[in-house]
N, C-alpha and C positions, 0 to 999 in steps of 0.2 A: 504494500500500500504506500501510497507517497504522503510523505511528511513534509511538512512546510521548515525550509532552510534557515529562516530567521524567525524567531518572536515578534508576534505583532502587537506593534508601540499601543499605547493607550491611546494617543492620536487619531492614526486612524481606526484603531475596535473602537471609539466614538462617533467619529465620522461614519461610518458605517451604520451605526446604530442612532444614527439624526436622523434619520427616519421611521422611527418606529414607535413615535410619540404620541398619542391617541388625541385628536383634535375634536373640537367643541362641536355638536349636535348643531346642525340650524335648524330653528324655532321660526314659525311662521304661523301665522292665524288661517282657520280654516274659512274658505270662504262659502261654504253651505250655511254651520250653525256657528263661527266666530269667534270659538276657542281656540288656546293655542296647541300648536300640533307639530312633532317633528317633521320635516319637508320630507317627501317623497315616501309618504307612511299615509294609511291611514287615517281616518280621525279618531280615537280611540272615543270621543263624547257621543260622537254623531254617526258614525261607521263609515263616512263617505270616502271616497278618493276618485277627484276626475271627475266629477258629477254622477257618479255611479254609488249604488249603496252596495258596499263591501261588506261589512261587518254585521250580524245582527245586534241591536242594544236591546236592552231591558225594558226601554219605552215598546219596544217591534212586538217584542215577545210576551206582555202583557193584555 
């Protein structure tokens, strides 16, 4: 198996690993019922996505 000829600096094993930082959620309001809602998800209030009803809610099922 091949081994690596030198130790790798702290330098670059950070460099490398500057990617792999977990970035912040965007937060947008639903435009069916006007909660806020992670983008490209669901409405978790309303169930909608894209003007479609996705999800069933507890108001549907009632």
């Amino acid at each position: 198996m091949a081994h690596p000829k030198r130790r790798t600096s702290r330098s670059k094993k950070r460099m490398r690993r500057s990617h792999h930082a977990l970035r912040n959620q965007v937060v947008t309001d639903c435009s069916y019922c006007g909660e806020t809602m992670v983008s490209h998800r669901a409405c978790t209030h309303c169930g909608q996505y894209k003007g479609r009803s996705i999800l069933k809610t507890t108001e549907e099922e009632g």
